[in-house]
Backbone as XML, in Angstrom:
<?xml version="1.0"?>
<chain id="A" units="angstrom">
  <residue number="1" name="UNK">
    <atom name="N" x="0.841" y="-1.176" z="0.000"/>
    <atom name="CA" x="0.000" y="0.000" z="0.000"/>
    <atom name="C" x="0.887" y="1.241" z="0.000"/>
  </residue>
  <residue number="2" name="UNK">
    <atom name="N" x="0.691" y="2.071" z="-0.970"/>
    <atom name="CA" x="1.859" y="3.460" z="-1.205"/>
    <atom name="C" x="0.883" y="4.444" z="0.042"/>
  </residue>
  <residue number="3" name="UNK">
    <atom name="N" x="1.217" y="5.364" z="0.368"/>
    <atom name="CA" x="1.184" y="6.219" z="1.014"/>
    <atom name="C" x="1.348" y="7.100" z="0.115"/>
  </residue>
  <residue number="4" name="UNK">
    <atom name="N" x="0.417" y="8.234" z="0.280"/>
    <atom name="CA" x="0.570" y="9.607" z="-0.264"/>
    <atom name="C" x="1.790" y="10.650" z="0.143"/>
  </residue>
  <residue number="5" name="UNK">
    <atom name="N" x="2.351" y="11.293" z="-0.433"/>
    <atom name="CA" x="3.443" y="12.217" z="-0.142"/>
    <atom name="C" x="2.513" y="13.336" z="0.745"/>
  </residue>
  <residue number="6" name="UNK">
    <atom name="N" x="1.705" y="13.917" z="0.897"/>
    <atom name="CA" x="0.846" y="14.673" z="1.381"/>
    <atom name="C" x="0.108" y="13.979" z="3.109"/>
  </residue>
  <residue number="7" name="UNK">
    <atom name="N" x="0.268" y="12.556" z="2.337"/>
    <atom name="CA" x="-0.166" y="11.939" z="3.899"/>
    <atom name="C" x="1.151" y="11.902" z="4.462"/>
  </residue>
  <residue number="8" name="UNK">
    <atom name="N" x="2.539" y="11.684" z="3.688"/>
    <atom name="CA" x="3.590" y="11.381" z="5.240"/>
    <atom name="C" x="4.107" y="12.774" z="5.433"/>
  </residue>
  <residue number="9" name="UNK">
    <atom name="N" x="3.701" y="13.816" z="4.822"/>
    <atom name="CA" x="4.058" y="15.513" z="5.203"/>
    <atom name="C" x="3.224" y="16.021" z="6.338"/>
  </residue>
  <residue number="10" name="UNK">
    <atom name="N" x="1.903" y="15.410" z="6.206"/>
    <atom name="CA" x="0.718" y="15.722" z="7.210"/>
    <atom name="C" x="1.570" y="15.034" z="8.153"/>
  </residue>
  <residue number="11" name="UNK">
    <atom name="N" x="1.957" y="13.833" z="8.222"/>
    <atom name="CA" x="2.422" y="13.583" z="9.579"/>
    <atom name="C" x="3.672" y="14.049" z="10.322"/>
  </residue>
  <residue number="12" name="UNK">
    <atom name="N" x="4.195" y="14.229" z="9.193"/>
    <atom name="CA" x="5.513" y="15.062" z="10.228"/>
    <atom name="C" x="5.300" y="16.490" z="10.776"/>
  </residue>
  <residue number="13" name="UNK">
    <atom name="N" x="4.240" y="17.385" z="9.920"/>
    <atom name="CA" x="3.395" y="18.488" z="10.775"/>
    <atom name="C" x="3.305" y="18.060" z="11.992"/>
  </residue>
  <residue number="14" name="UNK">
    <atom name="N" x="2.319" y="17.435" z="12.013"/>
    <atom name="CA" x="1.431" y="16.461" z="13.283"/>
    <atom name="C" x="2.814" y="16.463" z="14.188"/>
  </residue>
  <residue number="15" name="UNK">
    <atom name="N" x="3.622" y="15.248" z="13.918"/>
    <atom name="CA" x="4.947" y="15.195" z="14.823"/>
    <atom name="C" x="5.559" y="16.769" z="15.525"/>
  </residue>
  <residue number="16" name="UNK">
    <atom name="N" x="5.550" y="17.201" z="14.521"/>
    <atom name="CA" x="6.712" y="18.248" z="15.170"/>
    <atom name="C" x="5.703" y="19.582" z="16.043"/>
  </residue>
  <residue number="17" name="UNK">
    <atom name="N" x="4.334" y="19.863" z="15.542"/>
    <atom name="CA" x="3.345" y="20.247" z="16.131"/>
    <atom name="C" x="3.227" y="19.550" z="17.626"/>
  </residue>
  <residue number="18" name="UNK">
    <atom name="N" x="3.394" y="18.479" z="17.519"/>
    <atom name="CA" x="2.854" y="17.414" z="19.267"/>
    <atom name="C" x="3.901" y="17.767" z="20.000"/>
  </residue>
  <residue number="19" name="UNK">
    <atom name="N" x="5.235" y="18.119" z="19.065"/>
    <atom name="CA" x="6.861" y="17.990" z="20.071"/>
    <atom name="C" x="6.876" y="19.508" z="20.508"/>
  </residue>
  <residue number="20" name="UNK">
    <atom name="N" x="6.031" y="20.101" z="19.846"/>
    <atom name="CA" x="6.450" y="21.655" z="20.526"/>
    <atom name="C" x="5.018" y="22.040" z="21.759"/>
  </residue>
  <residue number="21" name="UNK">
    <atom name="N" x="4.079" y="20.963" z="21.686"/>
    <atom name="CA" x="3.377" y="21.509" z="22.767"/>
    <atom name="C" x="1.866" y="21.597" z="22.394"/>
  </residue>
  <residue number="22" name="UNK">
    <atom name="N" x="1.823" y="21.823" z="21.144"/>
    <atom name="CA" x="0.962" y="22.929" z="20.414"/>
    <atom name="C" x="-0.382" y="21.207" z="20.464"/>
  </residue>
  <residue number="23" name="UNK">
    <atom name="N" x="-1.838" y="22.224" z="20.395"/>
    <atom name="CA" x="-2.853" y="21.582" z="20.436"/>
    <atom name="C" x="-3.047" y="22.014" z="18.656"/>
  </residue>
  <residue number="24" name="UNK">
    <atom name="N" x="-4.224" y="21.538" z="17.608"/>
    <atom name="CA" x="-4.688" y="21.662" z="16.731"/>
    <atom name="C" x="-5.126" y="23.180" z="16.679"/>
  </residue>
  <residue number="25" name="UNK">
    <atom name="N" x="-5.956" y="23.763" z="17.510"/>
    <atom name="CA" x="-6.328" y="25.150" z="17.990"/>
    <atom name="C" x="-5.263" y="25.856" z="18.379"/>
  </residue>
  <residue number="26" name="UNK">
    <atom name="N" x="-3.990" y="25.549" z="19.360"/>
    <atom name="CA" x="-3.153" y="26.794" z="19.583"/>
    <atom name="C" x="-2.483" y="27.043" z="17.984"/>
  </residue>
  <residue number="27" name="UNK">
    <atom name="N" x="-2.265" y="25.923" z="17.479"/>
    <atom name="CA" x="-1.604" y="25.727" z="16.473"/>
    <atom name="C" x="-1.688" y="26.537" z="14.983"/>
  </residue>
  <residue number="28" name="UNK">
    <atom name="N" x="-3.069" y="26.610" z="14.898"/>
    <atom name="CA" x="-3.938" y="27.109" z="14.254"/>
    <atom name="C" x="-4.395" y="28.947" z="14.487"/>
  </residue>
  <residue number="29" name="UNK">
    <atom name="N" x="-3.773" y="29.240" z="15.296"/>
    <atom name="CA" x="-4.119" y="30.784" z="15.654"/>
    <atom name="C" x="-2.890" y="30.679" z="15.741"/>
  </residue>
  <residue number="30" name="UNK">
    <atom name="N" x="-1.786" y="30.494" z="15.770"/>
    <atom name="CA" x="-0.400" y="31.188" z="15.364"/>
    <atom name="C" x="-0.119" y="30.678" z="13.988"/>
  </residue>
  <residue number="31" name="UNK">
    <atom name="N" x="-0.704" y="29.975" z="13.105"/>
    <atom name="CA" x="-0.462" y="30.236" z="11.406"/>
    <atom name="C" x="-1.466" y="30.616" z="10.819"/>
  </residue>
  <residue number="32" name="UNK">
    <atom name="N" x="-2.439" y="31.478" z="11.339"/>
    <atom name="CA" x="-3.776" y="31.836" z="10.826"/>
    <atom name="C" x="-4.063" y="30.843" z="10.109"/>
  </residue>
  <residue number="33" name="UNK">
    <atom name="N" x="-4.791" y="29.761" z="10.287"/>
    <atom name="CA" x="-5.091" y="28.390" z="9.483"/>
    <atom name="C" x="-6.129" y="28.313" z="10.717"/>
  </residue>
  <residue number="34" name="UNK">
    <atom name="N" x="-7.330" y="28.005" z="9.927"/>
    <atom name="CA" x="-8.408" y="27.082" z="10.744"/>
    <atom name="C" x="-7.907" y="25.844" z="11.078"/>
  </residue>
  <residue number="35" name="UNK">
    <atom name="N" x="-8.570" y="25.317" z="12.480"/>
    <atom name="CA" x="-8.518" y="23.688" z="13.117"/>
    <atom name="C" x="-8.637" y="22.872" z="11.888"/>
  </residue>
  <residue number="36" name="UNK">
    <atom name="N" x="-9.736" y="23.116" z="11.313"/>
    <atom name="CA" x="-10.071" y="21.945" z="10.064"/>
    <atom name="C" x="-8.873" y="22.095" z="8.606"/>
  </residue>
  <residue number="37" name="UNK">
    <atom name="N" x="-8.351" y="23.083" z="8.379"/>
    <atom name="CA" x="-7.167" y="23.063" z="7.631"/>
    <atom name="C" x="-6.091" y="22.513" z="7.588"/>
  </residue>
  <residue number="38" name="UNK">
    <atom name="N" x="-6.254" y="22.664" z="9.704"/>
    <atom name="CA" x="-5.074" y="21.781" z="9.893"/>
    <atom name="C" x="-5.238" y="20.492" z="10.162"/>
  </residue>
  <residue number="39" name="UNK">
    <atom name="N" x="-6.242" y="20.354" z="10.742"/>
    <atom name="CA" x="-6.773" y="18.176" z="10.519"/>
    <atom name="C" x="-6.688" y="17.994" z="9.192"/>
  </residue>
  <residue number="40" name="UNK">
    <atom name="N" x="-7.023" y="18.707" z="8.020"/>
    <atom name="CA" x="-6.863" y="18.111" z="6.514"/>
    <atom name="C" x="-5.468" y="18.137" z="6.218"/>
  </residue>
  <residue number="41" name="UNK">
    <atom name="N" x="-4.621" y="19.083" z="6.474"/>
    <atom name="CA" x="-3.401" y="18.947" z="6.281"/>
    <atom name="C" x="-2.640" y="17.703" z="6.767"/>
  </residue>
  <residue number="42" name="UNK">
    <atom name="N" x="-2.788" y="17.760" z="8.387"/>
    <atom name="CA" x="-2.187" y="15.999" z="8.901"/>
    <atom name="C" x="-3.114" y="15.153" z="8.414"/>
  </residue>
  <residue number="43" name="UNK">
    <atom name="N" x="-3.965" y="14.838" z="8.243"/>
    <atom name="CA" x="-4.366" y="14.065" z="7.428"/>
    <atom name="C" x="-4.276" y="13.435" z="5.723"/>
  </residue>
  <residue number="44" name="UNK">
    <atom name="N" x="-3.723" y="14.310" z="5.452"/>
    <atom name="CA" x="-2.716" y="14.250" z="4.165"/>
    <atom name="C" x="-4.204" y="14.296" z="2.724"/>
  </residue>
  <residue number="45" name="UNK">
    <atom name="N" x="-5.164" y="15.013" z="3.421"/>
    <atom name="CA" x="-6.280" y="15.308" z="2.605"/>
    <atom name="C" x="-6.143" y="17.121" z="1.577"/>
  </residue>
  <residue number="46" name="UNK">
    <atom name="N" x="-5.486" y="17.651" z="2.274"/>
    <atom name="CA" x="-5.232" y="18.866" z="1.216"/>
    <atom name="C" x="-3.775" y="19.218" z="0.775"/>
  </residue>
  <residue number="47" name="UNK">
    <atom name="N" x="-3.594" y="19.644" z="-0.073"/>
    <atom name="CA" x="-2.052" y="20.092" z="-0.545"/>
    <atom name="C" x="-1.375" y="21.534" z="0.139"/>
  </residue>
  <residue number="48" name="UNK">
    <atom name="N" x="-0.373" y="20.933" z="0.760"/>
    <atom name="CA" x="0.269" y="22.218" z="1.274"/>
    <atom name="C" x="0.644" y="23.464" z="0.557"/>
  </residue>
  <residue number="49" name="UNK">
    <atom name="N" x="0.150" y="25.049" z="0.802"/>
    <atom name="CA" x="0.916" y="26.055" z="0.085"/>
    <atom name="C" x="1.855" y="26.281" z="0.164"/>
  </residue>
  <residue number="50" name="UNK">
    <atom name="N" x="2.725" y="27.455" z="-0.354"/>
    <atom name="CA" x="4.078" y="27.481" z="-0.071"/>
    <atom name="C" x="3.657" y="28.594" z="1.090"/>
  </residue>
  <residue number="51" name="UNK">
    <atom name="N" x="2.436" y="29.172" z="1.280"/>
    <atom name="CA" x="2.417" y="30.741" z="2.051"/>
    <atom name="C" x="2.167" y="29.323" z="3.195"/>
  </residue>
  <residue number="52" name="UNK">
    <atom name="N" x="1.502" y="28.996" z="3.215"/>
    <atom name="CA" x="1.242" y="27.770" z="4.805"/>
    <atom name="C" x="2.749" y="26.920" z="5.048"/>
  </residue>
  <residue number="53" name="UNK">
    <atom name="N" x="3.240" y="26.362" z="4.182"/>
    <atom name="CA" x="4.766" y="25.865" z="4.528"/>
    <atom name="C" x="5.475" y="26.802" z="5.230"/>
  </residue>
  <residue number="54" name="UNK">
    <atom name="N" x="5.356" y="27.806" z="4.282"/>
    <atom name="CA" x="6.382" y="28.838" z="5.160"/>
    <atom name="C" x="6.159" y="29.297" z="6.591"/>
  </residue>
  <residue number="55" name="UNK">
    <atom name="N" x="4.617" y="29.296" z="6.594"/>
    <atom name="CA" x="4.131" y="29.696" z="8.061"/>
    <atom name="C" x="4.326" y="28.566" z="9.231"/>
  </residue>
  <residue number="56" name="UNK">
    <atom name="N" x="3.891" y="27.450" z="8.340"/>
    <atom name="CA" x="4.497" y="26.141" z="9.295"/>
    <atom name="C" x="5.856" y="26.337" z="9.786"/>
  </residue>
  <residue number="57" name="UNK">
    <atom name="N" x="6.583" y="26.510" z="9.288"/>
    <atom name="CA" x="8.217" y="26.052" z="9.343"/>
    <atom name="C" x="8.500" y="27.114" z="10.250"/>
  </residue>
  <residue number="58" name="UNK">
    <atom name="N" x="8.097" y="28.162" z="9.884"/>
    <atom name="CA" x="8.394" y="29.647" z="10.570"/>
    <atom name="C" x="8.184" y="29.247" z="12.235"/>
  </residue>
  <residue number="59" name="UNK">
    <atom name="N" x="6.738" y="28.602" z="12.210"/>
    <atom name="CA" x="6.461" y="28.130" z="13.797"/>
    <atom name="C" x="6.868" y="27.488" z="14.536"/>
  </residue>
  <residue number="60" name="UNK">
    <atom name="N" x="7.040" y="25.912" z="13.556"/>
    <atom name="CA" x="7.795" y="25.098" z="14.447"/>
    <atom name="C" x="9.367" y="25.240" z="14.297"/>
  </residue>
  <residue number="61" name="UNK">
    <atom name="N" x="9.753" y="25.865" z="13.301"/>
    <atom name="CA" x="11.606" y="26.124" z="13.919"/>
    <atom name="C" x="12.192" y="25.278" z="13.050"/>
  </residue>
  <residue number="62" name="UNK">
    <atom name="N" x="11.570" y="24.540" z="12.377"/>
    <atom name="CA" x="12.016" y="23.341" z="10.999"/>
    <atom name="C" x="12.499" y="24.137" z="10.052"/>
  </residue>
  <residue number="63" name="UNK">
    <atom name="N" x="13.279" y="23.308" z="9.334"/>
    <atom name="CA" x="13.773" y="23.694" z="7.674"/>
    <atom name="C" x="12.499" y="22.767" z="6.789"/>
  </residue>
  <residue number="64" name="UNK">
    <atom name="N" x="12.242" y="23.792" z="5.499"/>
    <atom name="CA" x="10.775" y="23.086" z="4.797"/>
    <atom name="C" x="11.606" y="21.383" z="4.439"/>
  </residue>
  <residue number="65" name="UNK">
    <atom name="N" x="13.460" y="21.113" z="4.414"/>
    <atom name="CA" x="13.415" y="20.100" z="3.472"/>
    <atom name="C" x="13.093" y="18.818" z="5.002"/>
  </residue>
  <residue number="66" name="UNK">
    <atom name="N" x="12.746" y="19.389" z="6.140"/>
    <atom name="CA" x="12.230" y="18.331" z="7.032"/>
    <atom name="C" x="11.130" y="18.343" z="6.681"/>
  </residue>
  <residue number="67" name="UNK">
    <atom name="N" x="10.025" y="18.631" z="6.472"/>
    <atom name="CA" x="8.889" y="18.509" z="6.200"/>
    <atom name="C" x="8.394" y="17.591" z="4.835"/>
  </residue>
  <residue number="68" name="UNK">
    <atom name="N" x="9.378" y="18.150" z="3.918"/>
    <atom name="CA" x="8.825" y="17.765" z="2.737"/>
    <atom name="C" x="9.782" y="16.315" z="2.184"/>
  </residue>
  <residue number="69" name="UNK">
    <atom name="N" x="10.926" y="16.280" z="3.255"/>
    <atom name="CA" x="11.761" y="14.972" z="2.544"/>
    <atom name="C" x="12.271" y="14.150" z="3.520"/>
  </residue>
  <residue number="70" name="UNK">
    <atom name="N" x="11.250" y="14.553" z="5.041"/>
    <atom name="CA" x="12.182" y="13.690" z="5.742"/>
    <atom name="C" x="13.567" y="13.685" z="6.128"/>
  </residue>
  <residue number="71" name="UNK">
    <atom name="N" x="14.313" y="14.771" z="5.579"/>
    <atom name="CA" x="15.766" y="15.273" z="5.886"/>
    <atom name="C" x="16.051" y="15.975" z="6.733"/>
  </residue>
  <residue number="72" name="UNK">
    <atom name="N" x="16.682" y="15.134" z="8.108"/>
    <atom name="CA" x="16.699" y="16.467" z="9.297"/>
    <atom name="C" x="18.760" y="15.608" z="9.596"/>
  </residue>
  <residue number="73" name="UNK">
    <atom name="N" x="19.054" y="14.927" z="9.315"/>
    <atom name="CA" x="20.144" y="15.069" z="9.742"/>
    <atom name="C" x="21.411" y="15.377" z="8.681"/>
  </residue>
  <residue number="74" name="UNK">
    <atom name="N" x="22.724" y="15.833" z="9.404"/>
    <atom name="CA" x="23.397" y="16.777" z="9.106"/>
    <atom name="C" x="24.713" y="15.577" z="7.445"/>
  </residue>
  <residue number="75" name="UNK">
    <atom name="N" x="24.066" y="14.847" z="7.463"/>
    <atom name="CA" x="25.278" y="13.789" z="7.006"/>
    <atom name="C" x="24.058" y="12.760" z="6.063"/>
  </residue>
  <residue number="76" name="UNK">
    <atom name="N" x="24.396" y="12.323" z="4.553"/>
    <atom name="CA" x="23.735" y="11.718" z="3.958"/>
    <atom name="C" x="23.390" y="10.172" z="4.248"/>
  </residue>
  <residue number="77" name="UNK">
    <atom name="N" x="23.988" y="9.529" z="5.191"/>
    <atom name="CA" x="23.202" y="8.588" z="5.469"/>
    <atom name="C" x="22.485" y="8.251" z="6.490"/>
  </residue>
  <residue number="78" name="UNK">
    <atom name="N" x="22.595" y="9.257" z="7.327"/>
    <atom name="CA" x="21.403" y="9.128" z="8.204"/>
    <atom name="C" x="19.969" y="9.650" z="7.908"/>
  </residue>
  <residue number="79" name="UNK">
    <atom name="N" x="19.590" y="10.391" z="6.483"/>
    <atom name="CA" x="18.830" y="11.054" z="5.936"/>
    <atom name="C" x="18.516" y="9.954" z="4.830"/>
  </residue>
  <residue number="80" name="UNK">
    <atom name="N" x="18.891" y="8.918" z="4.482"/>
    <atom name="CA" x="19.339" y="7.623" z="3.777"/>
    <atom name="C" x="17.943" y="6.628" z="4.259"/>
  </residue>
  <residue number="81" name="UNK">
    <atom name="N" x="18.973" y="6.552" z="6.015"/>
    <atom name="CA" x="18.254" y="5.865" z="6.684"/>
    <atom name="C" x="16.756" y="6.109" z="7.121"/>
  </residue>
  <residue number="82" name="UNK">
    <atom name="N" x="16.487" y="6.746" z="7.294"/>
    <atom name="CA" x="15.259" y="7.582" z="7.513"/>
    <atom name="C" x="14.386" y="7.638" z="6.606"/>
  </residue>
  <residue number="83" name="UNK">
    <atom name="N" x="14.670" y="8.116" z="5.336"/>
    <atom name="CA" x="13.694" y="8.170" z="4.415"/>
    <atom name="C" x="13.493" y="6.467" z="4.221"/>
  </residue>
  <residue number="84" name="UNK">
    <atom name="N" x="14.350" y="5.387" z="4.139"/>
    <atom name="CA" x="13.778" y="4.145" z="3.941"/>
    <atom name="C" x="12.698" y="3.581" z="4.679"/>
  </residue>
  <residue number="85" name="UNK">
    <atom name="N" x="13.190" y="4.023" z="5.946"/>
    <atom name="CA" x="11.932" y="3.897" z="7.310"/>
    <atom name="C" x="10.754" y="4.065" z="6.404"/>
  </residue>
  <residue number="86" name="UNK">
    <atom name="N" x="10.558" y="5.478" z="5.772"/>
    <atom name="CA" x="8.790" y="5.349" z="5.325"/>
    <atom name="C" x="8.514" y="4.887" z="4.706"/>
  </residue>
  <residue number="87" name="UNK">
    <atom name="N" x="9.588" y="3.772" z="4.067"/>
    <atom name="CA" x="9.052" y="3.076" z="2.612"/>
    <atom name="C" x="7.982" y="1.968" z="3.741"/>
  </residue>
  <residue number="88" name="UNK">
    <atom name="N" x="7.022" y="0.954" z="2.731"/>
    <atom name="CA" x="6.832" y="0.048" z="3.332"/>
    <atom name="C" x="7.897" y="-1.002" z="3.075"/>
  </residue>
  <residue number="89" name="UNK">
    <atom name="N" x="7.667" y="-2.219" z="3.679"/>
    <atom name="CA" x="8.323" y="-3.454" z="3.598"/>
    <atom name="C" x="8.717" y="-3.668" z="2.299"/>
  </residue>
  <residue number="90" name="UNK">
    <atom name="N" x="7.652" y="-4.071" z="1.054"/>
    <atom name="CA" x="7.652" y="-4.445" z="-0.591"/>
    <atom name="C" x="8.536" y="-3.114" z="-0.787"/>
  </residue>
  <residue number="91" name="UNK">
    <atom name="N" x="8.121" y="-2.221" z="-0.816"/>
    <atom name="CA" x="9.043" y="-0.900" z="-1.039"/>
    <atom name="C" x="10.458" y="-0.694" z="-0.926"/>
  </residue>
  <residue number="92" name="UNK">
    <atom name="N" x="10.527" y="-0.929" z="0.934"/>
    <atom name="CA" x="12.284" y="-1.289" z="0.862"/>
    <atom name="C" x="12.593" y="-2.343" z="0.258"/>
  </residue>
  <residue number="93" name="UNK">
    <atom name="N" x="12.395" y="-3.724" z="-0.300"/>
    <atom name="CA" x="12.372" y="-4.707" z="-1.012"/>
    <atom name="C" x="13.244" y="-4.173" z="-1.887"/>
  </residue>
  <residue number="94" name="UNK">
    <atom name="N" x="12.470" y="-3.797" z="-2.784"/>
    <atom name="CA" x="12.332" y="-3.218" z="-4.537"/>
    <atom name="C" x="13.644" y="-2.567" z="-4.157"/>
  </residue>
  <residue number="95" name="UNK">
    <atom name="N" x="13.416" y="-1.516" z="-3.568"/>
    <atom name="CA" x="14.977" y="-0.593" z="-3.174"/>
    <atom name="C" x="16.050" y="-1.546" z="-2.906"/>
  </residue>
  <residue number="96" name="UNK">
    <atom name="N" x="16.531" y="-2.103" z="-2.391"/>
    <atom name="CA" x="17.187" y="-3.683" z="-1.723"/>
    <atom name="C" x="17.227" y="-4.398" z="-2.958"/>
  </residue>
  <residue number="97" name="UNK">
    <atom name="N" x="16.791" y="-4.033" z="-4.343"/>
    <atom name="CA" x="17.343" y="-4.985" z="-4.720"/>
    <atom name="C" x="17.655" y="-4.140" z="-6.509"/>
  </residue>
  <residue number="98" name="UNK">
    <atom name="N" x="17.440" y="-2.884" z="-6.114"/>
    <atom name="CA" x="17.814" y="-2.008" z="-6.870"/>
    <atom name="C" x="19.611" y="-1.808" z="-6.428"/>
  </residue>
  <residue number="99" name="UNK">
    <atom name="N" x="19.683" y="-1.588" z="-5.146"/>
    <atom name="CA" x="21.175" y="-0.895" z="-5.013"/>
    <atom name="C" x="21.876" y="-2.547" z="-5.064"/>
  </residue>
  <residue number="100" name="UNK">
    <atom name="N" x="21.628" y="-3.742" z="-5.009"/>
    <atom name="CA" x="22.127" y="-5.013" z="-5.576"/>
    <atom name="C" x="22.374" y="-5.152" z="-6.752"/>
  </residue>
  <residue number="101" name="UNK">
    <atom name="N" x="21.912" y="-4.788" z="-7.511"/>
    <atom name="CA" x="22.047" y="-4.496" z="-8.800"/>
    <atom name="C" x="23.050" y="-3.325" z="-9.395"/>
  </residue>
  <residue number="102" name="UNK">
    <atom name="N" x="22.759" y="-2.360" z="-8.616"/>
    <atom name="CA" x="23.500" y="-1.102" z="-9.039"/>
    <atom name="C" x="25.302" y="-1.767" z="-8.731"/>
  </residue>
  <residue number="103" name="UNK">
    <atom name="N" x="25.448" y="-2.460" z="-7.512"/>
    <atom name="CA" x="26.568" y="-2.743" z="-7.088"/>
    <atom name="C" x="27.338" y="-3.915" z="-7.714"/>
  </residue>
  <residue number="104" name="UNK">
    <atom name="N" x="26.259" y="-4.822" z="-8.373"/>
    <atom name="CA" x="26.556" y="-5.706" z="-9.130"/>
    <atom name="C" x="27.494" y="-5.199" z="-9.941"/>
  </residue>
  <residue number="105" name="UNK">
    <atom name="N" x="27.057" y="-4.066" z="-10.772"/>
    <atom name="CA" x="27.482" y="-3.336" z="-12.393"/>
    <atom name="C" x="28.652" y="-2.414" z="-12.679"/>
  </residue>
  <residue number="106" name="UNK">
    <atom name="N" x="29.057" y="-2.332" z="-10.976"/>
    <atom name="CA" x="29.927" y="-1.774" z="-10.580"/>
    <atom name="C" x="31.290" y="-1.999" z="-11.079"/>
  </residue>
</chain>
């Protein structure tokens, strides 16, 4: 089952929103965004703007490429590691047997 890019962005909102404190409502009156904008957003039901990214990021203290790629550490394979995490299982598979190949040809 793929996951939407919009659903695993909604969730790292969600994440980094829960880590700073913030309820759906406080959250929501410091990015001028209604409650329900922001349940559709973590919910990965509407597409993020760039004027709401920016306001997001601005709030929680993130860089947009955490939000949008899963990239929060300072060195490429721990940003490697991480993004595989969201694959599913069949997903990392396929990947797993892509870089087998790549290394094969080597």
């Amino acid at each position: 089952m793929r996951i939407s890019s919009n659903k695993i962005i909604g969730e790292r909102i969600s994440k980094f929103r829960k880590s700073r404190g913030y309820t759906q409502q406080e959250f929501s009156e410091k990015i001028n965004l209604s409650v329900t904008e922001i349940s559709n957003l973590e919910c990965g039901k509407n597409n993020l703007s760039y004027s709401s990214l920016v306001n997001i990021c601005n709030e929680l203290d993130v860089c947009p490429c955490q939000l949008l790629s899963g990239a929060i550490k300072k060195n490429v394979d721990g940003n490697i590691i991480d993004l595989v995490r969201e694959l599913s299982e069949s997903e990392q598979e396929i990947l797993y047997k892509l870089l087998l190949a790549y290394f094969n040809t080597k």
